[in-house]
C-alpha positions as CSV (number, residue, x, y, z in Angstrom):
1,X,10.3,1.7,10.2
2,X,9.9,0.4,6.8
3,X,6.8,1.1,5.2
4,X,5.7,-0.3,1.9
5,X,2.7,0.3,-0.2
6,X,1.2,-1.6,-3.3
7,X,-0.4,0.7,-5.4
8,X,-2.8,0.6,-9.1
9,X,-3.1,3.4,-11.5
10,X,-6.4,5.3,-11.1
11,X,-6.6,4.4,-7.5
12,X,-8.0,7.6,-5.4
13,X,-7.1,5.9,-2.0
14,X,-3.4,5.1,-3.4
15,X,-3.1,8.7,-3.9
16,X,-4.4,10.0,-1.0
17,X,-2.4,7.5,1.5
18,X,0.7,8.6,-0.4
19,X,-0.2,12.0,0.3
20,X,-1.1,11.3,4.0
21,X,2.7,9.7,4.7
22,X,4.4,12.1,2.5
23,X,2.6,15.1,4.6
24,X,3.6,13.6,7.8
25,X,7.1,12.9,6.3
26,X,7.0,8.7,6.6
27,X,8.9,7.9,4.0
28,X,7.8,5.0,2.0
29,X,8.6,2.5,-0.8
30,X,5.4,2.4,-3.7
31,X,5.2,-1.1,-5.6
32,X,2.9,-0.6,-8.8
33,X,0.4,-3.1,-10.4
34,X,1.7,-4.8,-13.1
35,X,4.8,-2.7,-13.3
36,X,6.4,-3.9,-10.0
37,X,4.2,-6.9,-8.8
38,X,1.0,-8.8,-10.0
39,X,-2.1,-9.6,-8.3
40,X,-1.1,-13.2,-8.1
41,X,1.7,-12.0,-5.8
42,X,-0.4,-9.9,-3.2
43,X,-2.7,-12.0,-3.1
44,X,0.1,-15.0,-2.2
45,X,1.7,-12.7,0.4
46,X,-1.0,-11.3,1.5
47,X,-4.3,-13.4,1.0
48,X,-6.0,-11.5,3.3
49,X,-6.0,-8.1,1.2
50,X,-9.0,-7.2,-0.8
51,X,-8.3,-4.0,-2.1
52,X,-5.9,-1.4,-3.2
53,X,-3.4,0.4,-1.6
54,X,-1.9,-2.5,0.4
55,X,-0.2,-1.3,3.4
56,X,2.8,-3.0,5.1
57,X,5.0,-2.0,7.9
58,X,7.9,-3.8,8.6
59,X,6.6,-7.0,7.1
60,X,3.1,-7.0,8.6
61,X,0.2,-5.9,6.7
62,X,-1.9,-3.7,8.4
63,X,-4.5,-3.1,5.5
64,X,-5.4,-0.4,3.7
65,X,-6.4,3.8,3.4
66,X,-9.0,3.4,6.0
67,X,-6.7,1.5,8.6
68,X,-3.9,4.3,8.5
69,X,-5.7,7.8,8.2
70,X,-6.0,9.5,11.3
């Protein structure tokens, strides 16, 4: 499973779903704003996203913090 996560600075949700997969060892790869990728890009793979984190597994975004807690 290959899970990926796009991420912003200052983002309480990124933090906490890294915390959630790291706690339940899923290990993950983090993309950061503007350091990694640009909104221009999420949005073009993903035009459905709204927010921030941006949760993919294996190529299929499944959405964000709220979609993967328990």
């Amino acid at each position: 499973m290959l899970v990926e996560i796009y991420t912003k600075d200052n983002c309480g949700y990124c933090t906490a779903v890294k915390s959630l997969l790291e706690d339940n060892k899923i290990s993950f790869k983090e993309y950061r704003l503007n350091a990694d990728f640009t909104r221009e890009i999420v949005k073009e793979k993903y035009p459905s996203a709204t927010n921030y984190p941006v949760i993919v597994v294996d190529g299929y975004y499944i959405g964000g913090y709220n979609e993967i807690r328990p």
